[in-house]
N, C-alpha and C positions, 0 to 999 in steps of 0.2 A: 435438322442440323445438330441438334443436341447428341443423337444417337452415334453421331460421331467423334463425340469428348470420351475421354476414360480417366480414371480417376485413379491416382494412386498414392499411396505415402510414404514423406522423404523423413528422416532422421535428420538432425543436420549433422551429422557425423559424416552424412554421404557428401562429399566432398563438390565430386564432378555435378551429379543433379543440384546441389546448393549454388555452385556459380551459375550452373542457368537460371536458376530461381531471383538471385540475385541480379542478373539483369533482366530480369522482366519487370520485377519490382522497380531498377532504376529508369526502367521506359514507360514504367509508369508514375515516376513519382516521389518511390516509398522506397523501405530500406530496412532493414531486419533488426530488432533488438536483440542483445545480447542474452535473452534468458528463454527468446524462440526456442523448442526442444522437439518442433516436429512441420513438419508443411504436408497438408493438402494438395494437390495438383492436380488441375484438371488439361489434358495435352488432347488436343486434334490428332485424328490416326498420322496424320504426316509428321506427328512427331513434335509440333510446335505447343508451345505452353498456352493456356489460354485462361487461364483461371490460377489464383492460387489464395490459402490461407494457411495463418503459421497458430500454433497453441504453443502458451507460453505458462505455463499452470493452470488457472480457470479463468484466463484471459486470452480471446482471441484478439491472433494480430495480423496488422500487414495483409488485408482481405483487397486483393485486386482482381481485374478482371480488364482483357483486353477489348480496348477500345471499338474493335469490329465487332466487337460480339454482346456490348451493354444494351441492353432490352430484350434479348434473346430469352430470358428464365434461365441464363446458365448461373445468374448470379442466388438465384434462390436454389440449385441443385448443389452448388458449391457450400453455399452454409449448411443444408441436407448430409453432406459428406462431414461436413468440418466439427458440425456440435455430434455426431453421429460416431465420430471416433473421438472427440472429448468424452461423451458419454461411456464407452467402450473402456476410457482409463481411470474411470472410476471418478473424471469430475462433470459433478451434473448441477453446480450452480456456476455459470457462466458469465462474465462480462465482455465487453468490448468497448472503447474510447473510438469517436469518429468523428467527423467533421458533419455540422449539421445540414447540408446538401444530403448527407447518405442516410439519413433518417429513415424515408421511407425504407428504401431497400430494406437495412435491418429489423424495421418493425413488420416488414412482411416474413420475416425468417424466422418471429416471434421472441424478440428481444423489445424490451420497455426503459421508457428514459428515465434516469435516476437525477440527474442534474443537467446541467449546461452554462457553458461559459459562455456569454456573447455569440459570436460569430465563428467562436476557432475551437470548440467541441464539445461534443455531448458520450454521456459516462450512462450504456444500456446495462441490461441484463435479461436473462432467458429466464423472466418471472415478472406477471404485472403486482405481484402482492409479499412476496416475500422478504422484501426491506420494513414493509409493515408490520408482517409479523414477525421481524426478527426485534423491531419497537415495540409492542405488544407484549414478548417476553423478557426487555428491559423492565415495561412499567412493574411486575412481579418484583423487580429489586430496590422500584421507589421507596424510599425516606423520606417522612415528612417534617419540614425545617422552615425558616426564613431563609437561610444562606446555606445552599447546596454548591459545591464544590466540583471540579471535574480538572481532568490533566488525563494527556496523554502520553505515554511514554516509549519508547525503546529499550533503554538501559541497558547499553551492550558494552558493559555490563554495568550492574546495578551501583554507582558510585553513592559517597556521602552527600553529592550534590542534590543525586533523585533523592535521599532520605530527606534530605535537610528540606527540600520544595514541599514533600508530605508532610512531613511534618507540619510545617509553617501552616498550610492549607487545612490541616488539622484542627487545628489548635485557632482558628479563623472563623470556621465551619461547621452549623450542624451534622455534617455526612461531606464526605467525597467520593467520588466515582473516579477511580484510576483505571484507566484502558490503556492495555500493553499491546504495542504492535504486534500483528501475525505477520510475520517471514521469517525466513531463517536464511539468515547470514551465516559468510562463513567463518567467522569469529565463537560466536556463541549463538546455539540453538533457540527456536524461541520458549522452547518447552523449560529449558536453562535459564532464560534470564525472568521467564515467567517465574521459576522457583525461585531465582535471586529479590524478586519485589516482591513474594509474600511471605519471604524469611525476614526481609528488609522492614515488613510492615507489620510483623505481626502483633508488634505492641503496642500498635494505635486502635482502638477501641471505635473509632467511626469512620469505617473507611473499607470502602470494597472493592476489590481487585476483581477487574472483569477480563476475563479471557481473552484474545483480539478475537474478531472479527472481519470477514470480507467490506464492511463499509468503513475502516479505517485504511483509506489510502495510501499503500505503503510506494514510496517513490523508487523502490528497487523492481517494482512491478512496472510502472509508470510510461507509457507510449515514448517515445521520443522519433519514434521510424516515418511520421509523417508530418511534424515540427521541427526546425531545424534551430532556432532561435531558441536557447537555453533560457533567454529570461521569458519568452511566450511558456515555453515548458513549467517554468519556477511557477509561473501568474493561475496556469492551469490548474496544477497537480494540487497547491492552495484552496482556489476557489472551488474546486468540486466536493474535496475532501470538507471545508467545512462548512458547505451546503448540505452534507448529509449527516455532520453534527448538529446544525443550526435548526435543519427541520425534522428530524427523525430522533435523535438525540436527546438534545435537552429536553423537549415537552414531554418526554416517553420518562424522564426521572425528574422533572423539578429543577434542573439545572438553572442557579442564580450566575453562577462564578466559571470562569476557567483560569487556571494556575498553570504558569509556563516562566521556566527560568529565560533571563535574558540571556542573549548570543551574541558576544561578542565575538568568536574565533571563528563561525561558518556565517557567510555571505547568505548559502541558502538557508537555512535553518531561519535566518535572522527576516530574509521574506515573508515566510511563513506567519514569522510572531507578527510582523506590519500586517500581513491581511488578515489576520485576528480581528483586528481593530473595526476593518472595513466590512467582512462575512457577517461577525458575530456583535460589536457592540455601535455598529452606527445605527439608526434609525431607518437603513434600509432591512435591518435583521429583525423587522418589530414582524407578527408579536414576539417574535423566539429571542428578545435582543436581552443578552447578557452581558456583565461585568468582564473586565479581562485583568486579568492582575500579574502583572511582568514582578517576576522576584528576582534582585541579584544575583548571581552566581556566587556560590560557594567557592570564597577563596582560600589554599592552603600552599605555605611555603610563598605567599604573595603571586599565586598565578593561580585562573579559575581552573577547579575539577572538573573533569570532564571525563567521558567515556575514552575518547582516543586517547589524553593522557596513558589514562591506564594501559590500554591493549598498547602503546607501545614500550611500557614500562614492563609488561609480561613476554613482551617478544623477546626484550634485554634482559629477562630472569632476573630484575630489579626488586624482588619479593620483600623486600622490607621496607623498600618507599611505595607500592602496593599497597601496602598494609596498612599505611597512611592516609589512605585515599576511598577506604572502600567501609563499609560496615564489617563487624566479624563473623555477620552471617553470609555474606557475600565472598569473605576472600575464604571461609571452611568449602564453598560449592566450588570457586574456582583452583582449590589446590584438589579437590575431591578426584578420582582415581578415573571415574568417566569422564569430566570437561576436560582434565589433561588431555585424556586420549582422542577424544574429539577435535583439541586443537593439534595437534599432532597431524591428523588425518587430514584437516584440512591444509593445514601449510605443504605435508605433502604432494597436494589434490592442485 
């Protein structure tokens, strides 16, 4: 039966082949995120879909397979093709979010589980040991202290409010560990706001700026094509994310503290800091259980600083209330001759 599937791959630029793709997915269930940039497809000679999966960076998604055909091994030929042409694009550490009924499936296709939420998903990857060793070459940047510090960040872009949280965590703390998201938005690059937090920092004296990494959950990445309920999605993207702080993370540097400003202007954002509380310092987090320390927001002008402040205060070419809002190593990158032109690119994009 198999010898009669063929396999081929869709862009999703391809229009026509995207809407049948698209309802196969809704006859099955599922539904495409917006950062999908390729599908798999496996079609019966007659022309009928019968298999599909989509790569959305080094994230595979939306892996279905028709109902007549589950037990068949079309489901293990179909991962064969799908990591097979992620490999081919040059990404060869791979994830996928699933629901844990599909467990087996994925670990027979040679993906290993990083976390799990209850009953509504499990976070693989195409490596049973490479989260360890990417823990292993943290521990090479342990500090040894009473009060080890840690914060994660975005900083899109680098505001007086991120300074002001370092600082504070600073001046608290033997050492801190800042971890800057890996994505790239289309505001500022990550490689860009990566240079805006170590120009931002470079006059604290204890305190290391770590590269992102793929085990910092970025929610621009984040499944939503087989949850539909935004606050199941908010509950998830939380809980996984800082299960692989809680256990990989902190033991691998000493982590006592985590340092995160409060939120009051995003709903989500402000989830996240609640299940702080619950992942990392309730007695369910033992032995990895740490301090969580909520800092004020940095107020200026009587209204908190914030990143979006800003990016809309650059849309309006407000550069001198900018200016007020940013460190002067931040606002020399963001007047600098390449982020202009990058945002240029993107607004026309």
């Amino acid at each position: 039966m198999l010898d009669e599937v063929f396999f081929s791959r869709v862009p999703i630029t391809n229009r026509h082949k995207m809407g049948k793709i698209q309802t196969f997915l809704s006859r099955n269930g599922l539904d495409i995120d917006d950062d999908v940039e390729y599908f798999v497809i496996g079609k019966h000679v007659s022309g009928q879909i019968l298999a599909c999966g989509g790569i959305a960076g080094k994230v595979l998604k939306s892996v279905a397979i028709d109902k007549t055909h589950r037990g068949s091994g079309l489901s293990l030929t179909l991962m064969t093709e799908l990591t097979n042409f992620a490999y081919e694009l040059g990404r060869y550490n791979l994830f996928l979010f699933t629901k844990p009924q599909n467990f087996n499936l994925f670990r027979q296709s040679g993906f290993f589980q990083l976390a799990q939420v209850d009953d509504a998903m499990i976070l693989m990857e195409n490596s049973p040991n490479r989260f360890q060793s990417y823990c292993q070459q943290l521990k090479l940047m342990k500090v040894a202290g009473d009060r080890i510090g840690s914060m994660i960040m975005n900083a899109n872009p680098f505001t007086l409010g991120h300074q002001y949280l370092v600082e504070k965590a600073c001046a608290e703390c033997d050492w801190v560990h800042l971890f800057v998201v890996r994505e790239e938005g289309k505001d500022f690059s990550y490689l860009e706001r990566l240079n805006m937090i170590r120009a931002g920092t470079q006059h604290l004296k204890n305190v290391t700026v770590h590269p992102g990494s793929d085990y910092m959950i970025s929610r621009a990445t984040f499944p939503t094509y087989f949850i539909k309920d935004q606050k199941k999605i908010n509950h998830c993207h939380a809980a996984l994310d800082l299960q692989l702080f809680r256990d990989g993370i902190v033991p691998a540097l000493g982590i006592t503290h985590r340092y995160v400003g409060t939120e009051p202007l995003c709903p989500v954002t402000n989830h996240y800091n609640e299940s702080m509380h619950y992942w990392l310092a309730s007695a369910a987090s033992r032995p990895n259980k740490i301090d969580i320390i909520e800092v004020p927001r940095k107020a200026i002008g009587g209204e908190p600083v914030s990143a979006s402040r800003v990016r809309r205060l650059l849309s309006q070419q407000h550069y001198d209330q900018v200016a007020k809002l940013v460190p002067k190593t931040t606002y020399q990158i963001l007047l600098s001759d390449d982020v202009q032109s990058n945002r240029l690119k993107s607004v026309a994009a």
